[in-house]
C-alpha positions as CSV (number, residue, x, y, z in Angstrom):
1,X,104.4,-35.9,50.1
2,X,107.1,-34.5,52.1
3,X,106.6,-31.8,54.0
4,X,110.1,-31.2,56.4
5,X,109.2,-27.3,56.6
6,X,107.0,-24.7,55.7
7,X,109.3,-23.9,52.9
8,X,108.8,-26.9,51.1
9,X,104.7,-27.1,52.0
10,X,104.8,-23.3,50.2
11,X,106.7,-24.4,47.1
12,X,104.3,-27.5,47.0
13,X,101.5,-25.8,47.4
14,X,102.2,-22.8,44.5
15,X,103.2,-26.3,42.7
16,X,99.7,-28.0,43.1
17,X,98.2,-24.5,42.0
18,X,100.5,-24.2,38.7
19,X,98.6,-28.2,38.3
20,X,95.3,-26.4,38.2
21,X,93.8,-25.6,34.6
22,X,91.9,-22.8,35.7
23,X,94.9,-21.3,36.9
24,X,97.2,-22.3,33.9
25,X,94.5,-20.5,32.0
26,X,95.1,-17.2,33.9
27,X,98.3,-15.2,32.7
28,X,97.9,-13.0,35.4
29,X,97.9,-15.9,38.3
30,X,100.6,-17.5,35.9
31,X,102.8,-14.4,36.3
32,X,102.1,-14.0,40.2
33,X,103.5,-18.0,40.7
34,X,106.3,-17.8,38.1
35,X,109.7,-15.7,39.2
36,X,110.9,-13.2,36.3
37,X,113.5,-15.1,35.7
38,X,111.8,-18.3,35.1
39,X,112.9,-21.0,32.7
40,X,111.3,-24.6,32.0
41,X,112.7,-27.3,29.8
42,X,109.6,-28.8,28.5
43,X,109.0,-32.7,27.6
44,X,109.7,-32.2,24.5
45,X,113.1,-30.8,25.0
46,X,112.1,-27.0,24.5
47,X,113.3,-24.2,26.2
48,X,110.4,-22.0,27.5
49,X,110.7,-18.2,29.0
50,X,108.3,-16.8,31.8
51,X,106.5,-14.4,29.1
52,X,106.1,-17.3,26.3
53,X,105.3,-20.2,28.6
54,X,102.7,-17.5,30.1
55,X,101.4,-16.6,26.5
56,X,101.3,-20.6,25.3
57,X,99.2,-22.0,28.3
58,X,96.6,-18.4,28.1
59,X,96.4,-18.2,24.5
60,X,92.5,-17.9,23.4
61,X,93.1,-21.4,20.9
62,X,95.9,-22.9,23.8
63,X,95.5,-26.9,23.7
64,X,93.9,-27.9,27.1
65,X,96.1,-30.3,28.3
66,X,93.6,-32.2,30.4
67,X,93.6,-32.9,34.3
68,X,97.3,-33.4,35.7
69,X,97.6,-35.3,38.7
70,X,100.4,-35.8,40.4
71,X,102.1,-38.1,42.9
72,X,105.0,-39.0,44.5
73,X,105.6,-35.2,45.4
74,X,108.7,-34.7,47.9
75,X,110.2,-31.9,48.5
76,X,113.8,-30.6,50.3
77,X,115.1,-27.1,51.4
78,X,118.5,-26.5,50.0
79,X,118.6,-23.1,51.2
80,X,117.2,-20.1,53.7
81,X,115.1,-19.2,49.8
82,X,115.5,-22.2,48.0
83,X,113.4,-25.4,47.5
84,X,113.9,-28.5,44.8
85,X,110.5,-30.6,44.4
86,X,110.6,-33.9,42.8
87,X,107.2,-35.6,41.8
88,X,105.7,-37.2,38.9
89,X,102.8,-36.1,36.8
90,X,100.6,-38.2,34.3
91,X,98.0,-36.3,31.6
92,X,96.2,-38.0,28.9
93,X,98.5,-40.8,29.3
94,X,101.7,-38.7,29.2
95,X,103.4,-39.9,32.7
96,X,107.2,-37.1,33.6
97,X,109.2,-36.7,36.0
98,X,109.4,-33.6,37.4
99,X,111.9,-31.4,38.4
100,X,111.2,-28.0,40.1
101,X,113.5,-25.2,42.0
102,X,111.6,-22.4,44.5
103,X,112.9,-19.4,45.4
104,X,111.8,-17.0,47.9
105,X,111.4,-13.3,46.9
106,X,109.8,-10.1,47.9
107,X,106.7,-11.6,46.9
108,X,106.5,-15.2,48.4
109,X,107.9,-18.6,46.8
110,X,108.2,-18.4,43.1
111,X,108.8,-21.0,40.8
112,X,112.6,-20.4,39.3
113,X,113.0,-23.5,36.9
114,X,111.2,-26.3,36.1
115,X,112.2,-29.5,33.5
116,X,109.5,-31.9,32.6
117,X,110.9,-35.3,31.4
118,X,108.4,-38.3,30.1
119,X,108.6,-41.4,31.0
120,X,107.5,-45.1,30.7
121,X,107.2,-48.0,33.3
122,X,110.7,-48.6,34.6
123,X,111.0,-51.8,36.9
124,X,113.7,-50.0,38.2
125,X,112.2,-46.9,39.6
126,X,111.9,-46.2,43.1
127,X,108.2,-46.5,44.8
């Protein structure tokens, strides 16, 4: 992981916890990581909201998508407030790329956007 400031260790830290499945299952951790504004392009292509991402992953009957683990996590700070993370995440055999965007706010680094993109084994892929 790269770490070049405390920026980037915050965004990767609220990233790791957004990883956990205790907190996925919690819409009221859920809503203190994600900013109001949030937006994710899922692996399958969706478009997900902050309230119906929130209400999917908490939902009573909500599929448990099993342990993530992640790797390769780097991070850079574009801005004063704003931090991109790269890493890749693998669940169930489901390996994506990951694509993430921090912003700072009133209340501490929130997740802004997110895109999730699947992926196979690509001889071609940086290590």
């Amino acid at each position: 992981m790269a770490e070049s400031s405390p920026a980037v260790a915050a965004a990767i830290e609220g990233e790791l916890r957004l990883l956990d499945p205790v907190v996925r299952a919690s819409a009221e951790t859920m809503a203190a990581l994600l900013h109001p504004d949030f937006r994710e392009i899922g692996t399958s292509g969706r478009l997900w909201e902050r309230d119906t991402i929130i209400a999917m992953l908490t939902a009573p009957d909500a599929a448990c998508p099993g342990p993530l683990t992640a790797s390769r996590m780097r991070g850079d700070q574009l801005a004063a407030d704003l931090v991109h993370l790269t890493f890749d995440t693998e669940t169930k055999g489901l390996r994506s790329h990951r694509s993430s965007l921090w912003r700072l706010t009133a209340n501490g680094w929130l997740l802004y956007f997110h895109q999730a993109t699947p992926f196979i084994d690509d001889p071609f892929a940086e290590v």
